[in-house]
MMTF fields as JSON, N, C-alpha, C and O atoms, coordinates in Angstrom:
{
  "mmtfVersion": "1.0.0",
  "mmtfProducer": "UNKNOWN",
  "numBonds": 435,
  "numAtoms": 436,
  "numGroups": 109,
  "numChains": 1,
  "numModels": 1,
  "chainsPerModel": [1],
  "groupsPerChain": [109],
  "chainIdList": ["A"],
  "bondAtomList": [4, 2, 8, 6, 12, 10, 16, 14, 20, 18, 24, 22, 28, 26, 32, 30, 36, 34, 40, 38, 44, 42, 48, 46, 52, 50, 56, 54, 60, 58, 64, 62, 68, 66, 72, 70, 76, 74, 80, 78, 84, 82, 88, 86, 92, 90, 96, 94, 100, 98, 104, 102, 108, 106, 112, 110, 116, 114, 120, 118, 124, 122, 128, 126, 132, 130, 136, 134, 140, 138, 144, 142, 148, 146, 152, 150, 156, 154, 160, 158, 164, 162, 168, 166, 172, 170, 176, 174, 180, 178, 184, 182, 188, 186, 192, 190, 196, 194, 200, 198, 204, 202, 208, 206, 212, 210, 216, 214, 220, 218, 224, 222, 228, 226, 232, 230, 236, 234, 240, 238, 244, 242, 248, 246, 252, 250, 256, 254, 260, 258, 264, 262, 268, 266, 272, 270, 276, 274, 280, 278, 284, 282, 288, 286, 292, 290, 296, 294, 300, 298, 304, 302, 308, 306, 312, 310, 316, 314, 320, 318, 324, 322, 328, 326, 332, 330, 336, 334, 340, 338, 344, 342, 348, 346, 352, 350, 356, 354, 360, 358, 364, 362, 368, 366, 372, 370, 376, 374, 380, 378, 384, 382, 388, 386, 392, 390, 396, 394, 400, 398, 404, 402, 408, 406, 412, 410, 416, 414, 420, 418, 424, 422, 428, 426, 432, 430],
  "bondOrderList": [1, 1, 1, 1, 1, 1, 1, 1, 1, 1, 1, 1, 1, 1, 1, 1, 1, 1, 1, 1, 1, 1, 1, 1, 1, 1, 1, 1, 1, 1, 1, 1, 1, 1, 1, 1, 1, 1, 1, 1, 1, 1, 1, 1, 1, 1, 1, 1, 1, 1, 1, 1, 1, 1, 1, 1, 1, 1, 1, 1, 1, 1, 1, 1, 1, 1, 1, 1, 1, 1, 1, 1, 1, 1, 1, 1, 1, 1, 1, 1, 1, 1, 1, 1, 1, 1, 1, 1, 1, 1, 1, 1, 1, 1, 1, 1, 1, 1, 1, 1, 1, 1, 1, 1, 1, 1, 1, 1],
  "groupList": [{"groupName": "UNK", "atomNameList": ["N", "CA", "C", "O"], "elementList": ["N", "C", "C", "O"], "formalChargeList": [0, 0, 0, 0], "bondAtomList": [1, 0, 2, 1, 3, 2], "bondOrderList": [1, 1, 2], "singleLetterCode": "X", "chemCompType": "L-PEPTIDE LINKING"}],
  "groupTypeList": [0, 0, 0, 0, 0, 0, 0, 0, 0, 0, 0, 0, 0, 0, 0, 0, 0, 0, 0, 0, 0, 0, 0, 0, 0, 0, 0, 0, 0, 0, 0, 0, 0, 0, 0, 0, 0, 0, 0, 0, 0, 0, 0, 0, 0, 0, 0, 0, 0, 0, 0, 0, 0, 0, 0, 0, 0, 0, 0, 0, 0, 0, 0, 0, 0, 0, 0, 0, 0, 0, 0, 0, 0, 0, 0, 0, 0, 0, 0, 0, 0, 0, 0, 0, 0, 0, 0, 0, 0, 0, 0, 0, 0, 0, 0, 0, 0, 0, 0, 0, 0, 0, 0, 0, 0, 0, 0, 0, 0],
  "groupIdList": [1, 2, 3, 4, 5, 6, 7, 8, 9, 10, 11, 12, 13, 14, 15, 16, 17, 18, 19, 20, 21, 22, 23, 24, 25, 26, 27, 28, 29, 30, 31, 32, 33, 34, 35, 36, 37, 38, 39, 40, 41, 42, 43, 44, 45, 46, 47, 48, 49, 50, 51, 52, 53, 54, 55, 56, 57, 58, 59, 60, 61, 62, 63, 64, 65, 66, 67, 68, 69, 70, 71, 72, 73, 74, 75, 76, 77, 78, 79, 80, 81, 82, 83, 84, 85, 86, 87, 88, 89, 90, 91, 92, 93, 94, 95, 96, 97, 98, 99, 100, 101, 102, 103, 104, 105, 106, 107, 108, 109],
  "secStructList": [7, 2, 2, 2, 2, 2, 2, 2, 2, 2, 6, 6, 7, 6, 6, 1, 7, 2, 2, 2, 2, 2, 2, 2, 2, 2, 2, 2, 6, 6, 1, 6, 6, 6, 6, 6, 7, 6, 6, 2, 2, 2, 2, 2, 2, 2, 2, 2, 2, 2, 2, 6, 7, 2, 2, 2, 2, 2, 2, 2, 2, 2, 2, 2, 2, 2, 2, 0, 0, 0, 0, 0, 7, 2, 2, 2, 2, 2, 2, 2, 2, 2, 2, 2, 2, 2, 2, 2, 2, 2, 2, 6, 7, 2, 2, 2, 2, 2, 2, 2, 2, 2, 2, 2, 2, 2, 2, 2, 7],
  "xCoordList": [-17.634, -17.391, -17.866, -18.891, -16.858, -17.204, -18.882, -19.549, -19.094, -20.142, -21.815, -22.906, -21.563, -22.717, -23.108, -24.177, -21.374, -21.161, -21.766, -22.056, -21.865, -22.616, -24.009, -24.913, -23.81, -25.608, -26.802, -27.891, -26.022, -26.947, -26.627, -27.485, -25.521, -25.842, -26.561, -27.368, -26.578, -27.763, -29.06, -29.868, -29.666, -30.705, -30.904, -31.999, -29.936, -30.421, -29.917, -29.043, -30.391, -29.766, -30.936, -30.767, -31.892, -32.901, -31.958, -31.009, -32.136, -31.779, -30.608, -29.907, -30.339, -28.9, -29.28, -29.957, -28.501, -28.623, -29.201, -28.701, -29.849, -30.41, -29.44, -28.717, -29.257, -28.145, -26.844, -26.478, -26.122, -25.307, -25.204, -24.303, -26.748, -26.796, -27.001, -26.546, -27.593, -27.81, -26.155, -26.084, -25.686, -24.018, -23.296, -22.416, -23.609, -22.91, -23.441, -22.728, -25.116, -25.373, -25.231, -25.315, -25.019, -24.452, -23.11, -22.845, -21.701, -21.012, -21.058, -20.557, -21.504, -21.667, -22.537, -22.562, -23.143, -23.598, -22.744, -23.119, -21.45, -20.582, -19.665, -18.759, -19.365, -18.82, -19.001, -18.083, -20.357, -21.115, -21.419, -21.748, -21.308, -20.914, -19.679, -19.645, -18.918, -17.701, -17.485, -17.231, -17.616, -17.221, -18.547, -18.723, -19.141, -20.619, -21.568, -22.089, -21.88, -22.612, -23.72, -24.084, -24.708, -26.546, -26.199, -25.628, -26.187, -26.968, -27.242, -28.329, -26.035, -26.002, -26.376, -26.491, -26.584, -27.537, -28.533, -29.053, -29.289, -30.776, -31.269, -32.375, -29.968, -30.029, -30.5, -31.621, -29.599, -29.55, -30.683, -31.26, -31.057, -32.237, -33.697, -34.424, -33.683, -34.847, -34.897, -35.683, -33.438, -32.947, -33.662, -34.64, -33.246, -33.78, -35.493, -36.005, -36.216, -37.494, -37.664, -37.837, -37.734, -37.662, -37.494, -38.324, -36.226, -36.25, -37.075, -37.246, -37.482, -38.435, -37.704, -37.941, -36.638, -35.641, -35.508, -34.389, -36.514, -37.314, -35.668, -35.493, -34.651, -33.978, -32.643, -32.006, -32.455, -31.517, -31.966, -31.104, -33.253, -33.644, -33.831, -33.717, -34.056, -33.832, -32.118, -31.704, -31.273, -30.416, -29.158, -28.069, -29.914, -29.769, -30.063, -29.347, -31.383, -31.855, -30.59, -29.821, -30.758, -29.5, -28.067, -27.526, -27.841, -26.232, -27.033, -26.681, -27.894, -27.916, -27.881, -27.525, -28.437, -28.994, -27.171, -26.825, -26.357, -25.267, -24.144, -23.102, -24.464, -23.921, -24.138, -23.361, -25.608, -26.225, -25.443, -24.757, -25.593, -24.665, -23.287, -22.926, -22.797, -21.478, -21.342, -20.297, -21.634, -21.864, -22.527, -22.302, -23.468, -23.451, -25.054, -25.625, -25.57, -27.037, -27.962, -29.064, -27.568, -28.651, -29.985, -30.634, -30.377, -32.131, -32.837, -33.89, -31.396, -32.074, -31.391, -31.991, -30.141, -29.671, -30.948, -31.288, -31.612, -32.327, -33.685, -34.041, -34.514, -35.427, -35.398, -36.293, -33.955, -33.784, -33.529, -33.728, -33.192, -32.946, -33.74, -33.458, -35.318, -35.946, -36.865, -37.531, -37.127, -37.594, -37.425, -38.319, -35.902, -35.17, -36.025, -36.748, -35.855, -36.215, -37.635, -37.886, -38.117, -39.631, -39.925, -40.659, -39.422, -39.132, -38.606, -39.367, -37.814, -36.908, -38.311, -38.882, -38.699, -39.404, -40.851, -41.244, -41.648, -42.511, -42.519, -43.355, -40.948, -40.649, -40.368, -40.17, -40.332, -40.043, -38.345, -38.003, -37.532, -36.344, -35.495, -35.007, -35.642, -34.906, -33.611, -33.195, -33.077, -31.559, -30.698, -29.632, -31.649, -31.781, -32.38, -31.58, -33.59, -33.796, -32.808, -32.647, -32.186, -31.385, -30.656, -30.445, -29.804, -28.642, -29.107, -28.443, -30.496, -30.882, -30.959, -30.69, -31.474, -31.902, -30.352, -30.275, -29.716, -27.729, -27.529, -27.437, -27.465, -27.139, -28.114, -27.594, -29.641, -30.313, -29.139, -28.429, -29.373, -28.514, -27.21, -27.116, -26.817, -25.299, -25.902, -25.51, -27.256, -27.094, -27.625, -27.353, -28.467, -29.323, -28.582, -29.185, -27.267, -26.119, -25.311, -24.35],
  "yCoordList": [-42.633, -43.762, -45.046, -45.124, -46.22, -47.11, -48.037, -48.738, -47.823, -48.695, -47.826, -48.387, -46.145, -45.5, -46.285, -46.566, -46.56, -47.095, -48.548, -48.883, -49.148, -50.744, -50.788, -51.274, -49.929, -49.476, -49.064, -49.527, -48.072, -47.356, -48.78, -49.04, -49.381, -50.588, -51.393, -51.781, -51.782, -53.099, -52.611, -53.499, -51.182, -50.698, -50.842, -50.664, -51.132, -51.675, -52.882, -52.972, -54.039, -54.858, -56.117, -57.335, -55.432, -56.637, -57.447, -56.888, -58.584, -59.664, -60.104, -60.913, -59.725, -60.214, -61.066, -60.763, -62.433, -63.558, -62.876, -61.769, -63.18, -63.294, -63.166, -62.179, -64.752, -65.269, -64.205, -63.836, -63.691, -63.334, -62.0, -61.722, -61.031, -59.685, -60.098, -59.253, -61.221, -61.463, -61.899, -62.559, -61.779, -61.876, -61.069, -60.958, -60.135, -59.168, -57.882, -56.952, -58.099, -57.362, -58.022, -57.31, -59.338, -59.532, -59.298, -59.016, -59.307, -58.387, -56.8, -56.203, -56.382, -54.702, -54.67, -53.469, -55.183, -55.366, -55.462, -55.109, -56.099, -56.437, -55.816, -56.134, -54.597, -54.134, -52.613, -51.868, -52.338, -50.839, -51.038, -50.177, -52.22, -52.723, -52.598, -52.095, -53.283, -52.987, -50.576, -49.9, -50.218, -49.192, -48.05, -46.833, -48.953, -48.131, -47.35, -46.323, -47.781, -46.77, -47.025, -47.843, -46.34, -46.666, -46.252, -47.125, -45.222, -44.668, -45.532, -45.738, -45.971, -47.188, -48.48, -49.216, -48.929, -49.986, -50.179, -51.236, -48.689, -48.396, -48.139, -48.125, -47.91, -48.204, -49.507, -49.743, -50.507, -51.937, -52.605, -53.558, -51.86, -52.586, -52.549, -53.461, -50.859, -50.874, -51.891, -52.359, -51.764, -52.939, -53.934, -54.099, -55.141, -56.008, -56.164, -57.138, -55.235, -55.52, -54.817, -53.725, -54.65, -54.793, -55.923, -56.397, -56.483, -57.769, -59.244, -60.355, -58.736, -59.502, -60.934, -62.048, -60.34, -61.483, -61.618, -61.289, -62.1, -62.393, -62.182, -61.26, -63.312, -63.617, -62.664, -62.481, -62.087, -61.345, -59.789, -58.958, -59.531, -58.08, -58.374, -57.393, -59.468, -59.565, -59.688, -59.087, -60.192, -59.777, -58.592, -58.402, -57.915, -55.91, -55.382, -54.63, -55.842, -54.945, -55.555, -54.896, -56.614, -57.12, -56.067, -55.439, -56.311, -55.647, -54.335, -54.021, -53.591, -52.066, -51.673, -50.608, -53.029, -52.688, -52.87, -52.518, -53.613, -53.669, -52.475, -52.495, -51.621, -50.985, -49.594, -48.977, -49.552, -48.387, -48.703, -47.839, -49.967, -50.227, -49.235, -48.311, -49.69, -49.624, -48.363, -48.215, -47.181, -45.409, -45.387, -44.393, -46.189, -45.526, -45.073, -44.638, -45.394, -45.202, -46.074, -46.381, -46.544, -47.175, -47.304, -48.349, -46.164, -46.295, -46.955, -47.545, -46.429, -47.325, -48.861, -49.844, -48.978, -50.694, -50.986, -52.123, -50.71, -51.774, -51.54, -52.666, -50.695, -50.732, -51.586, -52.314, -51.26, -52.177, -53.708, -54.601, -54.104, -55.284, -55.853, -57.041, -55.352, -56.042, -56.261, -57.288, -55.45, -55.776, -56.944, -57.602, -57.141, -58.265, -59.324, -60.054, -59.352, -60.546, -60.988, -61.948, -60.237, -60.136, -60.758, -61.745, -60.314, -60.968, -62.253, -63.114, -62.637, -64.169, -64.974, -65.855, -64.68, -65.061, -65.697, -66.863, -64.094, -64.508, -65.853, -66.547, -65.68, -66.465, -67.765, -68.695, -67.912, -69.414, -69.841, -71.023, -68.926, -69.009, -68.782, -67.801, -70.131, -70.122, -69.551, -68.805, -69.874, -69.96, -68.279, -67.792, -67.802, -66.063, -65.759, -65.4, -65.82, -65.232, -65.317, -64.426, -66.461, -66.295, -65.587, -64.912, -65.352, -64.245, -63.197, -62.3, -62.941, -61.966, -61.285, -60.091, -62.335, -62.016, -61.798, -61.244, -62.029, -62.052, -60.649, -59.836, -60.347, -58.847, -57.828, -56.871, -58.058, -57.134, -57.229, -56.343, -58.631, -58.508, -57.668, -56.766, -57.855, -57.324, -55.792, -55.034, -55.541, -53.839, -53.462, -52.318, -54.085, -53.745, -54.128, -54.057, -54.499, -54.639, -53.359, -53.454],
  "zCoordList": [-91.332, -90.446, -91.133, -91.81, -90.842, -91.627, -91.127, -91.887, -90.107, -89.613, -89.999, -89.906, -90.493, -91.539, -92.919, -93.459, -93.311, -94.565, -94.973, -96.121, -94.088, -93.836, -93.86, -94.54, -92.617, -92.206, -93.503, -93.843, -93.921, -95.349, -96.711, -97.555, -96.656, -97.381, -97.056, -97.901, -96.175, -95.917, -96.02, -96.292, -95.858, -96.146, -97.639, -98.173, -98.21, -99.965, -100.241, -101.103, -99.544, -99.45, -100.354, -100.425, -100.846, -101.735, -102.558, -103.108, -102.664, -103.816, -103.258, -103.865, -102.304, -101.564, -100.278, -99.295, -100.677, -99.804, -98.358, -98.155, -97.653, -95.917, -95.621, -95.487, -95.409, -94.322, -94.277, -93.161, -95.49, -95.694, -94.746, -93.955, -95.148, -94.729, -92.98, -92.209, -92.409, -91.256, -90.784, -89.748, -91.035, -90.405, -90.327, -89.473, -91.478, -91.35, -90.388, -90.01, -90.042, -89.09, -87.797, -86.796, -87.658, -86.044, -85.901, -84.732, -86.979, -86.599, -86.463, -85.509, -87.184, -87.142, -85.927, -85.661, -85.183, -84.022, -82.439, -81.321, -82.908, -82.02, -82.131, -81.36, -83.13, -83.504, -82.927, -82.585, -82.901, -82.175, -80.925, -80.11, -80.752, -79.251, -77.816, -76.693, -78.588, -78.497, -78.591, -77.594, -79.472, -79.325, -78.561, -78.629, -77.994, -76.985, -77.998, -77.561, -79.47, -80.099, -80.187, -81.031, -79.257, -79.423, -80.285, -80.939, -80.812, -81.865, -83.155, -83.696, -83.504, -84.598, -84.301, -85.281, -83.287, -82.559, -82.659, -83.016, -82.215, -83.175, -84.406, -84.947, -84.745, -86.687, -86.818, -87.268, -86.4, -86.696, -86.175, -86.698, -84.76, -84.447, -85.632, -86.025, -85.979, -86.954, -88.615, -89.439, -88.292, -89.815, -89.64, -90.37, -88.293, -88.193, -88.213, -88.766, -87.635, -87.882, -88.923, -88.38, -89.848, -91.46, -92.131, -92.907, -91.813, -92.478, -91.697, -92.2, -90.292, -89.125, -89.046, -89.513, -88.178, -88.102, -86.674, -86.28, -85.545, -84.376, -83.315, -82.519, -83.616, -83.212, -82.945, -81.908, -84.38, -84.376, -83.858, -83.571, -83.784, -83.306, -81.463, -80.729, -80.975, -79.626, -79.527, -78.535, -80.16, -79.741, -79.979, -79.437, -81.078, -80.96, -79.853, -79.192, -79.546, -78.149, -76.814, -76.114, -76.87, -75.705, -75.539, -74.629, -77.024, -77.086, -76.592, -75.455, -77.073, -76.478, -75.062, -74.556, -74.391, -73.189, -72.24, -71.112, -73.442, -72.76, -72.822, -72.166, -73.559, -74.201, -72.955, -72.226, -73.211, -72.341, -70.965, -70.418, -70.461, -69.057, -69.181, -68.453, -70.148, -70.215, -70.402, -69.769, -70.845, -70.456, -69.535, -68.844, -69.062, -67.637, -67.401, -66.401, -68.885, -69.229, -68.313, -68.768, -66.928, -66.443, -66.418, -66.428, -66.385, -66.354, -67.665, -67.908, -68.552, -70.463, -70.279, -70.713, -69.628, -69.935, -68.68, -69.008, -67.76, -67.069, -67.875, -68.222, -68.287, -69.271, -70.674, -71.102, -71.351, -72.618, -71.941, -72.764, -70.817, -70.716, -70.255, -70.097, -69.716, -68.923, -69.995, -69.865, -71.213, -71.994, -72.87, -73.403, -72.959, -73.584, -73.052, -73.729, -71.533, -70.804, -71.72, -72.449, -71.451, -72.02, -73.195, -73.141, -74.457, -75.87, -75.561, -76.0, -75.1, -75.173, -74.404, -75.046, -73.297, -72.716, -73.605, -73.62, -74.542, -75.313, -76.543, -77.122, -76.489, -77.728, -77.233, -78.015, -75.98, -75.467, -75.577, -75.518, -75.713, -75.973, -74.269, -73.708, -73.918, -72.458, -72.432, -71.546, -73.294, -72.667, -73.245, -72.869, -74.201, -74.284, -72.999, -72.136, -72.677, -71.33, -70.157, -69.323, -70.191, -68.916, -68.957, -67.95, -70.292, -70.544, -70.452, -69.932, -70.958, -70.597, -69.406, -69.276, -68.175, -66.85, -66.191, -65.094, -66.549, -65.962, -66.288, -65.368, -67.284, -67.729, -66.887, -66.314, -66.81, -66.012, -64.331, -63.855, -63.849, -63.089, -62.794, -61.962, -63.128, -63.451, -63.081, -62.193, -64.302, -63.929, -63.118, -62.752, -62.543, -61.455, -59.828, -58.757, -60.002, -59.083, -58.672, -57.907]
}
């Protein structure tokens, strides 16, 4: 599957631009999104705190928690999302928290 194939690359991704590998994991993000795959979500999430990229690992956890909605995983999308809240919140990042707090919504609807 092509999104293993990414995944295990960016895990050797030293000497290669940030920015670059940070784009290509917010698509491959929207990408395992789109097709409901925790599993590779939590790949990406552990990626990001590796490379401790604050921003982009709160919004891994988001997509999961949307993801989990979307199978049906409620008890994990309202756990992963309330946590979200939590991170955006610590970080002083308003306008993530609210998206955040919409999506809990949504699941907790």
């Amino acid at each position: 599957d092509e999104s293993s194939f990414i995944t295990s690359a960016l895990r050797h991704s030293e000497g290669v631009d940030q920015g670059t590998v940070l784009n290509l994991l917010g698509a491959l993000c929207d990408y395992c999104l789109l097709r409901g795959d925790l599993y590779r979500l939590g790949e990406i999430s552990e990626l990001t705190r590796s490379v401790d990229q604050g921003l982009l690992e709160r919004s891994v956890q988001w997509r999961t928690g949307i993801a989990a909605r979307q199978l049906g995983e409620l008890d994990k999308a309202r756990t992963t999302l309330s946590s979200v809240v939590g991170l955006y919140r610590e970080a002083h990042h308003d306008s993530g928290a609210a998206l955040a707090l919409c999506s809990l919504g949504i699941t907790l609807h």
